[in-house]
Backbone as CSV, one residue per row, in Angstrom:
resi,resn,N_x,N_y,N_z,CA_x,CA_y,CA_z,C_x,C_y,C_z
1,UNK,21.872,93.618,6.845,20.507,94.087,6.745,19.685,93.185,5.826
2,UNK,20.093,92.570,4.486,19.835,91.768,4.063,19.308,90.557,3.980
3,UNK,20.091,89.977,5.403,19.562,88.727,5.787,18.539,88.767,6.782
4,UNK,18.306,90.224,7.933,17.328,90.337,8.896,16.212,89.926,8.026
5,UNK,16.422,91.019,6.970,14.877,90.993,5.771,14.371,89.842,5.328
6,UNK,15.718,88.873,4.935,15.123,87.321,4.654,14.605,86.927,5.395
7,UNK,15.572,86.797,6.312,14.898,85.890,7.880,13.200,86.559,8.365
8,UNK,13.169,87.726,7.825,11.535,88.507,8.380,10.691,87.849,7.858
9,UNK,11.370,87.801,6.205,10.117,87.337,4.995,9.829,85.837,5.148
10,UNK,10.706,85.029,5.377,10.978,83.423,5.560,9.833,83.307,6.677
11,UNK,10.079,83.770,7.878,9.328,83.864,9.264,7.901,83.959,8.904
12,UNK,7.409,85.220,8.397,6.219,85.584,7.925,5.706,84.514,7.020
13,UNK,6.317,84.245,6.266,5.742,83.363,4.898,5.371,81.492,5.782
14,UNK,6.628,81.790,6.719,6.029,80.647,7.416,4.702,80.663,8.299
15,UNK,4.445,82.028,9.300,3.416,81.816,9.797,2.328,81.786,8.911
16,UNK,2.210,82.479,8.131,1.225,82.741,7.124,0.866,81.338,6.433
17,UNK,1.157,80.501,6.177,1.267,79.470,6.126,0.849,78.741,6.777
18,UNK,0.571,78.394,7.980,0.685,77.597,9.379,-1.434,77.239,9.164
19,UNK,-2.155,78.785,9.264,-3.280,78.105,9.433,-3.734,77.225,7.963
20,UNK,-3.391,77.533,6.606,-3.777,77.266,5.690,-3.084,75.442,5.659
21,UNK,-2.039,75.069,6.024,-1.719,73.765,6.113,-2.744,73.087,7.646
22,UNK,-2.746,73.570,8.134,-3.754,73.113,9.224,-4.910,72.829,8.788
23,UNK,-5.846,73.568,8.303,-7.010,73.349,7.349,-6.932,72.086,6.315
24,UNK,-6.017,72.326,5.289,-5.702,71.254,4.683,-5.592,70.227,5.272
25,UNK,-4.727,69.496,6.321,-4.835,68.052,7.243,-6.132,68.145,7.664
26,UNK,-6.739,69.323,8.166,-8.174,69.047,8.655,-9.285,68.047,7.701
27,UNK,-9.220,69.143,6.408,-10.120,68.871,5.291,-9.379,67.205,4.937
28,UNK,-8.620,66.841,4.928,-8.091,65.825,4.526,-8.613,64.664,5.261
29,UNK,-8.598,64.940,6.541,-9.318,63.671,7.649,-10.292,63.970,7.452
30,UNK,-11.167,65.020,7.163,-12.920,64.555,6.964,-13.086,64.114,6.370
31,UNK,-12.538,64.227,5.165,-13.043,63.717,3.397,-13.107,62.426,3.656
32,UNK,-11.328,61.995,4.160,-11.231,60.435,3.961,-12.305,59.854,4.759
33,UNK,-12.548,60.647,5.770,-13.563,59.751,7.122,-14.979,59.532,6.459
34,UNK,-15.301,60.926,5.485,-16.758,60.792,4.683,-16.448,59.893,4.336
35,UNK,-15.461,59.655,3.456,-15.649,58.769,1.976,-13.933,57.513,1.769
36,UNK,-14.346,57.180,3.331,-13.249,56.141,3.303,-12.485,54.946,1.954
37,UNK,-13.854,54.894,1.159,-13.336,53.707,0.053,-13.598,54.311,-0.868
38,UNK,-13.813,55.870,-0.883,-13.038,55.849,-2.171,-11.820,56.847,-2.755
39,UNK,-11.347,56.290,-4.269,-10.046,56.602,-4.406,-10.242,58.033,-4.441
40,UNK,-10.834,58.559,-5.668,-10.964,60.097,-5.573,-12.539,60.759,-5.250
41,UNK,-12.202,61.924,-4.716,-13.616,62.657,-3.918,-13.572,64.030,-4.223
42,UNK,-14.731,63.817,-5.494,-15.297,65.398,-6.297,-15.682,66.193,-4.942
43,UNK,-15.148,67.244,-4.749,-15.572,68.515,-4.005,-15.858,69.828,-4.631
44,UNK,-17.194,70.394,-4.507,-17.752,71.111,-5.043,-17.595,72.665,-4.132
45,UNK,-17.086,73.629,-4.113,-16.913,74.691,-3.054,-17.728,76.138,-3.457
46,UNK,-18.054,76.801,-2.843,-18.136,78.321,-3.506,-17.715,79.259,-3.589
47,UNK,-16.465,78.934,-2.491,-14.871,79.702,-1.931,-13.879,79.237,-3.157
48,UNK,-13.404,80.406,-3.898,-11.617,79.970,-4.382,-11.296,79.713,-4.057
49,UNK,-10.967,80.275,-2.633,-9.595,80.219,-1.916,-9.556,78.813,-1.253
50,UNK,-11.169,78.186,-0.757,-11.109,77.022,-0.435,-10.877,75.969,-1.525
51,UNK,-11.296,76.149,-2.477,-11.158,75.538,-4.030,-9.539,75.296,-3.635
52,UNK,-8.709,76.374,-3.881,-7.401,75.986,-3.784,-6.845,75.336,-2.552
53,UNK,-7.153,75.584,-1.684,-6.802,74.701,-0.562,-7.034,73.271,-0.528
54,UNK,-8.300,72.717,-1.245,-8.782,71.186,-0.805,-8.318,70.688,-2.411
55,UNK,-7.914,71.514,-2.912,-7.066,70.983,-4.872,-5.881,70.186,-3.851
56,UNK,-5.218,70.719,-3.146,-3.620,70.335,-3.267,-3.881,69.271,-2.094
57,UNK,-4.906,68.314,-1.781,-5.169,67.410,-1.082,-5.107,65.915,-2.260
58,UNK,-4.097,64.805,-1.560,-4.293,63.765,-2.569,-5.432,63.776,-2.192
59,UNK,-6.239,62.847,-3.768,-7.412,62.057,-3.868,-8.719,63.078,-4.415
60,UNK,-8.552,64.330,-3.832,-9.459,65.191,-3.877,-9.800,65.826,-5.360
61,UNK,-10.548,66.017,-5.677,-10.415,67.039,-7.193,-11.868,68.015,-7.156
62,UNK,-11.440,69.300,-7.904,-12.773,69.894,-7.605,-13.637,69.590,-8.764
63,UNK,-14.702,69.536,-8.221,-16.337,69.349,-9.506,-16.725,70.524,-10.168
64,UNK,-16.612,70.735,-11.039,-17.409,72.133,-11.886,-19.001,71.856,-11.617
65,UNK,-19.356,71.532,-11.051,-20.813,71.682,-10.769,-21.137,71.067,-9.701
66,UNK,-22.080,71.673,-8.926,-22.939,71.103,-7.378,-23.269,69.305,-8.091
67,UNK,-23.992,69.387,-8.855,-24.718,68.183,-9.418,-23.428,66.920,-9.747
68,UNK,-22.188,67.354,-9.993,-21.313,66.302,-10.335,-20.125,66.227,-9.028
69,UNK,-20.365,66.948,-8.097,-19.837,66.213,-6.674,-20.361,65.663,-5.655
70,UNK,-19.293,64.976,-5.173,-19.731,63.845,-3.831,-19.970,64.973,-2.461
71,UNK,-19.383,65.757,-2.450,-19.572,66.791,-1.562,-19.596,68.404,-2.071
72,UNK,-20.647,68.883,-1.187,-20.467,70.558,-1.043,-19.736,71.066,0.012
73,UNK,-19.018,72.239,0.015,-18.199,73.039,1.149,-18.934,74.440,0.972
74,UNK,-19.655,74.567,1.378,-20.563,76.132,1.574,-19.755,76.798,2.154
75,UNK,-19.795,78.234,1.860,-18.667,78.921,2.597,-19.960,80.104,2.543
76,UNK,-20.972,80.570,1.788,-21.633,81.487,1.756,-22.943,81.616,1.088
77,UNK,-22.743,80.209,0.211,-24.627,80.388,-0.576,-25.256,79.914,0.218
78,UNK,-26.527,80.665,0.096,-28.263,80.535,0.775,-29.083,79.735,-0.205
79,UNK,-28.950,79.490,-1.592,-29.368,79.369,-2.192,-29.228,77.560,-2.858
80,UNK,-28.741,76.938,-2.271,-28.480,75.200,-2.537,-29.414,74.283,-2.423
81,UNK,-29.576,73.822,-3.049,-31.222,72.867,-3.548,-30.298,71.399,-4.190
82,UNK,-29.702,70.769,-3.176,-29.340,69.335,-3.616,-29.226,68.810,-2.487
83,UNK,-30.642,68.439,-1.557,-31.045,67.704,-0.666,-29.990,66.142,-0.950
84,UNK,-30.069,65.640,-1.925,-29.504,64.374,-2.106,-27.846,64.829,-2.019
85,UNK,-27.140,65.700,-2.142,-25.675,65.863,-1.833,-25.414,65.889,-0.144
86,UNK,-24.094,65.133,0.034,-23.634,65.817,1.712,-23.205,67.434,1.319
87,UNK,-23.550,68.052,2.506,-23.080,69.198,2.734,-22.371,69.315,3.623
88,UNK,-21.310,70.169,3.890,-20.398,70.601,4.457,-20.356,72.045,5.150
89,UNK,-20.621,72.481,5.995,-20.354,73.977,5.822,-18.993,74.820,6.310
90,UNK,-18.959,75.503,5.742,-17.153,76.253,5.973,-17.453,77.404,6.716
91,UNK,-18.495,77.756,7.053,-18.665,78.924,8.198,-19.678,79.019,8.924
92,UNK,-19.433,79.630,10.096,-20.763,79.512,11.315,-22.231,80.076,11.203
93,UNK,-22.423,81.107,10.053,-23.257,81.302,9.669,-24.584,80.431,8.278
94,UNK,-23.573,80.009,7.624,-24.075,78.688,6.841,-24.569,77.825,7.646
95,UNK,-23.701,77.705,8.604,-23.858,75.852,9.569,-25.267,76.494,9.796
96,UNK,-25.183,77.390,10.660,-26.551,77.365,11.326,-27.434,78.053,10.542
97,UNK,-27.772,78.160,9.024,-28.295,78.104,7.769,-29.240,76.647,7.200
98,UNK,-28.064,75.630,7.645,-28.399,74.615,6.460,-28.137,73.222,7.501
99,UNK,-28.137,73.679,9.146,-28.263,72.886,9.961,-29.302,71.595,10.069
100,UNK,-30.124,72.101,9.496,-30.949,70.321,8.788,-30.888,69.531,7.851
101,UNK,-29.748,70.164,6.950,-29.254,69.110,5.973,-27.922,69.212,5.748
102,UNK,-26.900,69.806,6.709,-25.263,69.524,6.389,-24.997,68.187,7.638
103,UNK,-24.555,67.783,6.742,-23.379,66.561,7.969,-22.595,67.506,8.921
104,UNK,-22.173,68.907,8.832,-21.498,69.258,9.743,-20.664,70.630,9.476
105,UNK,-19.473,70.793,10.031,-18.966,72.276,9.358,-17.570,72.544,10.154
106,UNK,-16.663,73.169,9.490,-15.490,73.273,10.120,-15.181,74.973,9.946
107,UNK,-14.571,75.747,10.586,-15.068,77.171,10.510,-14.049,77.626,11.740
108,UNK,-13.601,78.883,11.484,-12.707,79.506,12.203,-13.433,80.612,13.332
109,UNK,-12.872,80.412,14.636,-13.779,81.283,15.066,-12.848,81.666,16.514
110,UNK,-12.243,82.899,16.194,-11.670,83.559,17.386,-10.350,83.136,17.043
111,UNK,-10.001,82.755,15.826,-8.832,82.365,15.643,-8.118,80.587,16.010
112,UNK,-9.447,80.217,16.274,-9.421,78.685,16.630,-9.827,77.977,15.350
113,UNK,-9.929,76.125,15.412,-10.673,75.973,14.236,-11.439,75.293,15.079
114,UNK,-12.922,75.044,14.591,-13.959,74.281,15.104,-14.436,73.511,14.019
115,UNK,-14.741,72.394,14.556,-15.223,71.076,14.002,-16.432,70.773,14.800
116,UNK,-17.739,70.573,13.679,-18.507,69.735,14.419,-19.548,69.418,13.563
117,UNK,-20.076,67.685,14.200,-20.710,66.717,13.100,-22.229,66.797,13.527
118,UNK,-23.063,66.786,12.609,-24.163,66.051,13.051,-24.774,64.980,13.157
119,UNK,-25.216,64.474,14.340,-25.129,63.103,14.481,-26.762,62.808,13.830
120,UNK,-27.810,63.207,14.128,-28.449,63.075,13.122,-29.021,63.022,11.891
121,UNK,-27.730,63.711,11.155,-27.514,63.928,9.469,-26.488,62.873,9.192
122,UNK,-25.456,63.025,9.907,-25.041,61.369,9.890,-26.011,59.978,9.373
123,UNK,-26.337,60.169,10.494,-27.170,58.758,10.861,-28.079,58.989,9.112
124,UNK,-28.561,59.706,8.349,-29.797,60.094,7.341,-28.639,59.836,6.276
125,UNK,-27.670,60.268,6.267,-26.598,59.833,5.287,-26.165,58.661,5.155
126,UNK,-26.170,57.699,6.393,-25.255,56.517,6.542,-23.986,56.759,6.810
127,UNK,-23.763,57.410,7.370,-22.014,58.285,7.714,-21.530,57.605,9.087
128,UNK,-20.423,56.762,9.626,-20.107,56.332,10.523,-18.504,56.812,10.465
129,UNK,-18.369,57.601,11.429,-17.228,58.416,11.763,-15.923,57.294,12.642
130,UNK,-14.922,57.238,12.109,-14.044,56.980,12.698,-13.671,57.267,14.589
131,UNK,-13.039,56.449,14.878,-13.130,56.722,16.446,-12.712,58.543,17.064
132,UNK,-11.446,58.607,16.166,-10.576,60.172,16.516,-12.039,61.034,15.991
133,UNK,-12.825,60.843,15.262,-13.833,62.171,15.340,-15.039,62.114,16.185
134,UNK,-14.801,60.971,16.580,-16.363,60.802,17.217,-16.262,62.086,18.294
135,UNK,-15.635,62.659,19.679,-15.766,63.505,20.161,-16.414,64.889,19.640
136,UNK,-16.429,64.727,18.226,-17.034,65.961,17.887,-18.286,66.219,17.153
137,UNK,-19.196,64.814,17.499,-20.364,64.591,16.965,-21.224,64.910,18.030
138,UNK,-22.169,65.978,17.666,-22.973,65.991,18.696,-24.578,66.458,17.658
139,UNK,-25.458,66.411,19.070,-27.280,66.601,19.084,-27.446,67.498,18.709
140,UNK,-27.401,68.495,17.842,-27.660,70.123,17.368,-28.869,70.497,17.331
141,UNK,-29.490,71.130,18.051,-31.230,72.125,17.437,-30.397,73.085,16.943
């Protein structure tokens, strides 16, 4: 009986697991793709939980303040006034919030993950996406 229970908890702890390492490789290829040359990349979040997720990424470190990172990850403020920062958004309601000034947004939806860039915030940033993301740059109103 003992070992069913391990084997339950092991199982579980693994799925449970599964989307949060997925995210992480995700967040990991954007960053580098934002910010190809350089070594480390202040990320500024308003999520803990994302805080802890993009910590345990080499290169990455989080910023104690909007004003002292290279990037924002919005997960829920309305309230962001640093036109000169890239933005990021972490959910579908932000994206289409702050859709005239995020580079883009990655966000769970139906249990999928979705990715997608803006190619005209791009282009206002100077942002040139690697070949593997280009499919997911598109024209947004």
């Amino acid at each position: 009986m003992k070992k069913i229970l391990l084997l339950f908890i092991l199982v579980s702890i693994t799925l449970l697991a599964s989307p949060q390492d997925t995210e992480k490789k995700i967040y990991k290829t954007i960053l580098s793709s934002i910010f190809p040359k350089k070594s480390t990349i202040l990320v500024w979040s308003d999520n803990p939980q994302k805080q802890k997720i993009l910590s345990e990424i080499k290169n990455v470190k989080i910023a104690d303040s909007e004003e002292d990172a290279d990037i924002l990850i919005i997960n829920k403020s309305y309230d962001i006034n640093a036109t000169n920062k890239k933005i990021f958004a972490d959910g579908y309601l932000v994206f289409k919030h702050y859709k005239d000034d995020i580079i883009g947004g990655f966000y769970w939806q139906k249990g999928r993950p979705n990715l997608i860039f803006l190619k005209k915030n791009l282009i206002d940033h100077n942002i040139s996406l690697p070949n593997t993301l280009k499919n997911y740059i598109e024209d947004y109103d």
